[in-house]
N, C-alpha and C positions, 0 to 999 in steps of 0.2 A: 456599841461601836460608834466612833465618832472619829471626822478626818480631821488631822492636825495640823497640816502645813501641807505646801507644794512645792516643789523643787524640778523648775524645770530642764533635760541633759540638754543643751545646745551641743549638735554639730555645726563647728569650726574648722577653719583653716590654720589655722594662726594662734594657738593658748595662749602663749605667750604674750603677743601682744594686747589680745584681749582680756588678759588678767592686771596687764598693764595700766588698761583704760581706766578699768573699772575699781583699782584701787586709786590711782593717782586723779583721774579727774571726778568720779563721782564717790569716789571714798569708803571702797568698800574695805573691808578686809578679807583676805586670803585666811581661811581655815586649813583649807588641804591640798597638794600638788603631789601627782606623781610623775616623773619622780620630784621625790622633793627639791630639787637644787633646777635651775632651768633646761629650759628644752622640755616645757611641759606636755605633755599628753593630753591631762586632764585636770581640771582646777576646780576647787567650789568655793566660792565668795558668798561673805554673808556682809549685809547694813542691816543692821537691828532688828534680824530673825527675818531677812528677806535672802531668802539664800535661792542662788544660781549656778548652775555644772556647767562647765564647757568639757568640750571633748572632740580632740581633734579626729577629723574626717576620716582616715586610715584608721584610729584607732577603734573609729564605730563600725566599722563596713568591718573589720578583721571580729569584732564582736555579733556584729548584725551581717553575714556574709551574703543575704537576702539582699540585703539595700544596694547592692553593687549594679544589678540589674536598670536601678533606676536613675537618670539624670539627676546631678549636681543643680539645686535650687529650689525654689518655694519660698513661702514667706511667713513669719510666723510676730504676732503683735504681742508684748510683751508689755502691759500694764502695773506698774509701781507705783502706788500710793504714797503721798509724803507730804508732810503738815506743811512747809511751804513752798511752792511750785516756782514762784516768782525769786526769791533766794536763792534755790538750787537751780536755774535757770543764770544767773546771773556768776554763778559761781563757772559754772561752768563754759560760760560763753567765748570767757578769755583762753582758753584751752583746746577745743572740739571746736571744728566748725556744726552747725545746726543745722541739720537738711528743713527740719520743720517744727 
């Protein structure tokens, strides 16, 4: 047995907009959307076999009916590796504001 990859589901507000970001300012590509045409639900974006789910909030809590019990937030750090930091910093500076 050996692990292959990670893929992690983000609950979201907003798919849409965040499938937005994540192709247009950091360049990812959309692989899958349901439904397919907008007003997404749920999304998976891949950059070069680094792939991420969003999945909006209702649609988790109707799948996960358990998480309903609990407050809206937490925090979760998401680490991407990428050969240059300083370029894709740059690329995206004129676009996104930077918290940090």
């Amino acid at each position: 047995m050996e692990y292959k990859d990670l893929m992690p589901n983000l609950m979201i507000k907003d798919v849409n907009k965040t499938v937005d970001s994540y192709k247009n300012v950091l360049g990812f590509d959309i692989l899958q959307t349901i439904p397919e045409s907008w007003n997404f639900v749920f999304a998976i974006v891949n950059a070069n076999g680094v792939l991420i789910s969003f999945q909006e909030e209702k649609s988790v809590k109707d799948e996960y009916p358990q998480l309903n019990s609990f407050a809206q937030g937490g925090g979760i750090t998401l680490y991407i590796h990428v050969t240059d930091v300083n370029e894709l910093f740059e690329k995206i500076k004129i676009k996104e504001k930077i918290a940090k």
